[in-house]
C-alpha positions as CSV (number, residue, x, y, z in Angstrom):
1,X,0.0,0.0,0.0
2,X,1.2,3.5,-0.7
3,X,2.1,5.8,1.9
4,X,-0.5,8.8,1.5
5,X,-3.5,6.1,0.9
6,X,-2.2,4.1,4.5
7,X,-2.3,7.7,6.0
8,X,-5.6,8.6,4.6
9,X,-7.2,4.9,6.0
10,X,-5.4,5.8,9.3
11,X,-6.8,9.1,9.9
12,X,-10.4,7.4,9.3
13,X,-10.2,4.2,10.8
14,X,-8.5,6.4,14.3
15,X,-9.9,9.5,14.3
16,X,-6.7,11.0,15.0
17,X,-4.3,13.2,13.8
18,X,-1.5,12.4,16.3
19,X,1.4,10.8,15.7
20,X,3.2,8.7,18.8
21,X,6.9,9.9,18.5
22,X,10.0,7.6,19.8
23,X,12.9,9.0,20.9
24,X,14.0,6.5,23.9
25,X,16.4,7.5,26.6
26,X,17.8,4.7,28.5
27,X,18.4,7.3,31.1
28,X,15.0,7.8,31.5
29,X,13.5,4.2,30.9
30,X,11.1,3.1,33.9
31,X,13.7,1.1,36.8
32,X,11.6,-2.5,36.1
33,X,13.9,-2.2,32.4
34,X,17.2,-1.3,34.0
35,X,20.1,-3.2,32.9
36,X,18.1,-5.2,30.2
37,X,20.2,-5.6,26.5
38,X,16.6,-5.0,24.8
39,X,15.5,-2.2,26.9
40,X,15.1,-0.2,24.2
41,X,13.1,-2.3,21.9
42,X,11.2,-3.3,25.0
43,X,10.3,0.2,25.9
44,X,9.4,1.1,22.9
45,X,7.4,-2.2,21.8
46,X,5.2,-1.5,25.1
47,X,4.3,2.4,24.1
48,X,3.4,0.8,20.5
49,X,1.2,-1.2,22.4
50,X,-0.6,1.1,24.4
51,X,-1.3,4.2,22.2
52,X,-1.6,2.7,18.5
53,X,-5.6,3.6,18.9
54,X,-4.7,6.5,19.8
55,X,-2.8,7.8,16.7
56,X,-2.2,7.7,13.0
57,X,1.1,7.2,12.6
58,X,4.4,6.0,15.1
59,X,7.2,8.5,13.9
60,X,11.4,6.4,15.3
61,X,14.0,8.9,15.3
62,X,16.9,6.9,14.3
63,X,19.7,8.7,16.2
64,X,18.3,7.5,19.6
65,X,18.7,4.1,18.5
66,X,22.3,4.4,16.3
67,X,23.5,6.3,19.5
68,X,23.0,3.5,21.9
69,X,24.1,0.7,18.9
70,X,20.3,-0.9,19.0
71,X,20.0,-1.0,15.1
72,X,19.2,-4.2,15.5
73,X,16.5,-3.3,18.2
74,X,15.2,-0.9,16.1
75,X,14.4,-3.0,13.0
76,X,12.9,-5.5,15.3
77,X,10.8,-2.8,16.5
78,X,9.5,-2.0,12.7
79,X,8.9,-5.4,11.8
80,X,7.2,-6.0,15.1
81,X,4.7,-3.0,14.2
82,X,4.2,-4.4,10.9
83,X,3.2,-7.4,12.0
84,X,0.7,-6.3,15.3
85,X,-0.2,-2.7,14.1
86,X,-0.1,-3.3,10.5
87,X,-2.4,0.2,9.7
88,X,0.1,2.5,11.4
89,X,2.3,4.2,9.2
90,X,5.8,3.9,10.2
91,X,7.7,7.0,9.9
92,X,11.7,6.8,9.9
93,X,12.6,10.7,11.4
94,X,16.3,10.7,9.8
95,X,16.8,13.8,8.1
96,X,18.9,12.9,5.6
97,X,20.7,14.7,3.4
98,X,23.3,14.0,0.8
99,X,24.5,13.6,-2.7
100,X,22.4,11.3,-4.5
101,X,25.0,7.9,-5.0
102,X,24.9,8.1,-1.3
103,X,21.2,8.9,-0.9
104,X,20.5,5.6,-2.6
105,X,21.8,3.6,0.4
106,X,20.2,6.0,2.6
107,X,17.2,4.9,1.1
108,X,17.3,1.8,0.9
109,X,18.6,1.8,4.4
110,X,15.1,3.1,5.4
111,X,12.7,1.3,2.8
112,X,14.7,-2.5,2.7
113,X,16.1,-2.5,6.4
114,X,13.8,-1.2,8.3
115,X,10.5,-1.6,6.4
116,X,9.8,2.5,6.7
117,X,6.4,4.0,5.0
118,X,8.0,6.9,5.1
119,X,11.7,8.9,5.6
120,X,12.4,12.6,6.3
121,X,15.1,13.9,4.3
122,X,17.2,17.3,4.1
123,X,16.7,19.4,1.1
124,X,19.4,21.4,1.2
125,X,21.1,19.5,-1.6
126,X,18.7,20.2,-3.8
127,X,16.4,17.8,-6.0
128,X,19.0,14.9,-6.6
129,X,19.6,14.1,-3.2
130,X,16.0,13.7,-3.0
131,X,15.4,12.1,-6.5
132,X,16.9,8.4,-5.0
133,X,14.0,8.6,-2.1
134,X,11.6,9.2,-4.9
135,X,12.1,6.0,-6.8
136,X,10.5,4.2,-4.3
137,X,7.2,5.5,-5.5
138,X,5.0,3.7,-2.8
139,X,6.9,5.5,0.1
140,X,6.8,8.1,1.4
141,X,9.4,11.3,1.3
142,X,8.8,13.9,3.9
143,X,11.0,17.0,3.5
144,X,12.2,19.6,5.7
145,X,10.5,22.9,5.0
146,X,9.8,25.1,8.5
147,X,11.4,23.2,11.5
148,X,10.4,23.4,14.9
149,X,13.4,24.6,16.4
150,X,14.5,28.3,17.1
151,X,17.6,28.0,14.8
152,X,15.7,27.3,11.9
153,X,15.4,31.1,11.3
154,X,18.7,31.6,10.8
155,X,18.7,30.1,6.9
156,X,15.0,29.1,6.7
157,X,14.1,33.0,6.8
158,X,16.5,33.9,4.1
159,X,15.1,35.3,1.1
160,X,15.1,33.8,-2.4
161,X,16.0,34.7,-5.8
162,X,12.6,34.5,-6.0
163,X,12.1,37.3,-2.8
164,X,10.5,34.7,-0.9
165,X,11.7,32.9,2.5
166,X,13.5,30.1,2.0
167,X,11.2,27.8,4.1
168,X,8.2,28.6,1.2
169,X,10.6,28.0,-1.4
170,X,10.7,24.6,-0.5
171,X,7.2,24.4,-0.1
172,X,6.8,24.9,-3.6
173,X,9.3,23.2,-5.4
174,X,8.3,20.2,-3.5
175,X,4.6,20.9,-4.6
176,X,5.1,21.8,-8.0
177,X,8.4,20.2,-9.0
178,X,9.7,17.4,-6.9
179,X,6.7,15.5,-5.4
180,X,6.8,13.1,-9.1
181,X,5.8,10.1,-6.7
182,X,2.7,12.5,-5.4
183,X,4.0,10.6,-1.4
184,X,6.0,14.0,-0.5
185,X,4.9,15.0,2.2
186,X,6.3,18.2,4.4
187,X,7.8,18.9,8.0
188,X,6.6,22.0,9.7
189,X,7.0,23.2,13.2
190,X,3.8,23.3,15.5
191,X,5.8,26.1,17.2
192,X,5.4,28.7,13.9
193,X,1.7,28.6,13.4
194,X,1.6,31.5,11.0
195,X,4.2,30.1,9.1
196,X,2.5,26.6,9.0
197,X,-0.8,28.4,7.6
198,X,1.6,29.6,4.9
199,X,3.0,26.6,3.6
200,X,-0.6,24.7,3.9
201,X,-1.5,27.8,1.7
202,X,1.0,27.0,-0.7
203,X,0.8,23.2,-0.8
204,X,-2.8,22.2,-1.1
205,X,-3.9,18.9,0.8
206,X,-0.1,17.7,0.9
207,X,0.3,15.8,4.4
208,X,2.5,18.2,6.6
209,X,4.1,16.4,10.0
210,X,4.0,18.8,12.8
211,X,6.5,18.5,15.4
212,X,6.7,21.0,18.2
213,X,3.7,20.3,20.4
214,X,4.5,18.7,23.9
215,X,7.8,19.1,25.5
216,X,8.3,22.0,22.7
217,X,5.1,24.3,23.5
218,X,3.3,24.6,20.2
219,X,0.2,25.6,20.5
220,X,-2.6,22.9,19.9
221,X,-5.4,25.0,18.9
222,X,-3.7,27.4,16.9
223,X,-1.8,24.4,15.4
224,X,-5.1,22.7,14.2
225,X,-6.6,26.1,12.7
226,X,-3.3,26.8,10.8
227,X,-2.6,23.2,9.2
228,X,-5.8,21.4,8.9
229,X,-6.5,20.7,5.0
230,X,-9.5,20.7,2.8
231,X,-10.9,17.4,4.1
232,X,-10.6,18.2,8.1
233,X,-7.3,16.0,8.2
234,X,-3.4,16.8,6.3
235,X,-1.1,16.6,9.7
236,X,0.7,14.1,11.4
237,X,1.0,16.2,14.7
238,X,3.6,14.7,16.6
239,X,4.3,14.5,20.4
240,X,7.5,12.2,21.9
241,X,8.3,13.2,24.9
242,X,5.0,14.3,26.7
243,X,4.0,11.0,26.0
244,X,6.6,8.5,26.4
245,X,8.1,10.1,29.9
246,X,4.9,10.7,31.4
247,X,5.6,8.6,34.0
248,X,8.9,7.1,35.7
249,X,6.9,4.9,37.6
250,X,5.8,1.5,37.5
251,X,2.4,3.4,36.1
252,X,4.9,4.1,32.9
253,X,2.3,2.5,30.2
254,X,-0.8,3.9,31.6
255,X,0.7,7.4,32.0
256,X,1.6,7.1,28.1
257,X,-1.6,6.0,27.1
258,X,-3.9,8.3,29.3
259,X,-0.8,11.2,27.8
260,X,-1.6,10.2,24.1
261,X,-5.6,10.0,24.7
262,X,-5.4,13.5,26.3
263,X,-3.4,14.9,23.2
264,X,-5.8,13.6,20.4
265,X,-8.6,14.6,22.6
266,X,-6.7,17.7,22.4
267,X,-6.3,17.7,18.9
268,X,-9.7,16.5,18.3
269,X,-11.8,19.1,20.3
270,X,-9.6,22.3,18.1
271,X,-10.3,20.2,15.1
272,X,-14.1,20.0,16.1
273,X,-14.0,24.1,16.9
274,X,-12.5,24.7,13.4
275,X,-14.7,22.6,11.2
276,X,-17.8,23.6,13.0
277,X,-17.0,27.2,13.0
């Protein structure tokens, strides 16, 4: 199945707009995994479990898992979620970003190894380091446009030859030049919602995933109103942190599903406010 129509299915079949991000921190894993090799893939497995009704899609950021050398923990993790969540879009949060001989193992790094819907990528190489990602034409290439972090100002901002800020430049060669598999797909910040009205502006009904709530501070409300698209859905609103540490305790897995309920609740009663007003 093709990324955008697994998205589309999940956003019916759940409801939900959220997306369950992982990011695990050994450091912060609840005392009962101390010490165990597969903490990790434990941890993680056991958030899966108890907030897939919840949301629409379970975004891994790779670096937590390549930093503590659980690779191996983390394709066990995707093929697990295949296999007991198999409507969930799996989003692999790598960023890459490179020359497109090298992009090619990138991709196929996070199509072939770990069975990804989906891969964020860096377009500051321009289109062919994006062009490998695209030849996979069922998956899924979400590129960065208007990040989440403060930082992101500091090039994102900077006008074009076109005397336009960089962040919509990319918002419209991917919509009107790159997106030949028509799975592109965009990253904007929940913490800029002007600018996230913007881009949706720009881009149509293109899925946009929306970091920044949570731990961050984006706005949920304002969120919802600036990125919702023509049919009431269009985001993949993501939360990690909020969700996954809400608890230290030995309460860890009901804190992270009674977290992730709250949130597309959350989500949910803006989206109600928007399309009813």
């Amino acid at each position: 199945m093709i990324f955008t129509q697994k998205l589309e299915q999940a956003w019916a079949a759940t409801g939900s707009l959220l997306t369950v991000g992982l990011d695990p921190d050994p450091q912060r894993f609840p005392a009962e995994l101390s010490g165990r090799p597969d903490a990790i893939y434990e941890f993680c497995r056991a958030i899966v479990d108890v907030t897939a009704q919840y949301a629409c899609a379970i975004k891994l950021q790779i670096a937590y898992f390549s930093s503590a050398r659980a690779e191996d923990q983390l394709e066990d993790l995707c093929a697990y979620i295949q296999d007991q969540h198999p409507n969930l879009p799996i989003v692999l949060d790598a960023k890459r970003g490179d020359i497109g001989s090298t992009a090619t193992h990138y991709a196929t790094e996070a199509f072939e190894r770990y069975g990804a819907d989906a891969v964020t990528v860096n377009p500051y190489m321009g289109y062919d380091s994006i062009e490998p990602y695209l030849s996979w034409r069922s998956k899924g290439v979400i590129v960065l446009c208007r990040t989440s972090n403060t930082g992101g100002s500091d090039l994102q901002f900077v006008e074009s030859a076109q005397g336009e800020p960089l962040y919509l430049r990319v918002a419209r060669l991917v919509a009107e030049r790159w997106n030949t598999s028509g799975q592109c797909a965009l990253v904007v910040g929940a913490t800029f919602p002007e600018e996230l009205a913007r881009v949706r502006a720009h881009v149509g009904n293109m899925p946009l995933l929306v970091p920044g709530i949570g731990a961050q501070g984006g706005d949920i409300p304002a969120t919802v109103k600036a990125g919702l698209d023509s049919r009431g859905t269009g985001m993949l609103i993501n939360s990690s942190r909020a969700i996954l540490y809400a608890s230290g305790g030995d309460d860890w897995r009901e804190a992270a599903a009674a977290a992730a309920r709250a949130t597309r609740d959350a989500i949910n009663t803006a989206r109600s406010l928007v399309l009813g007003g």
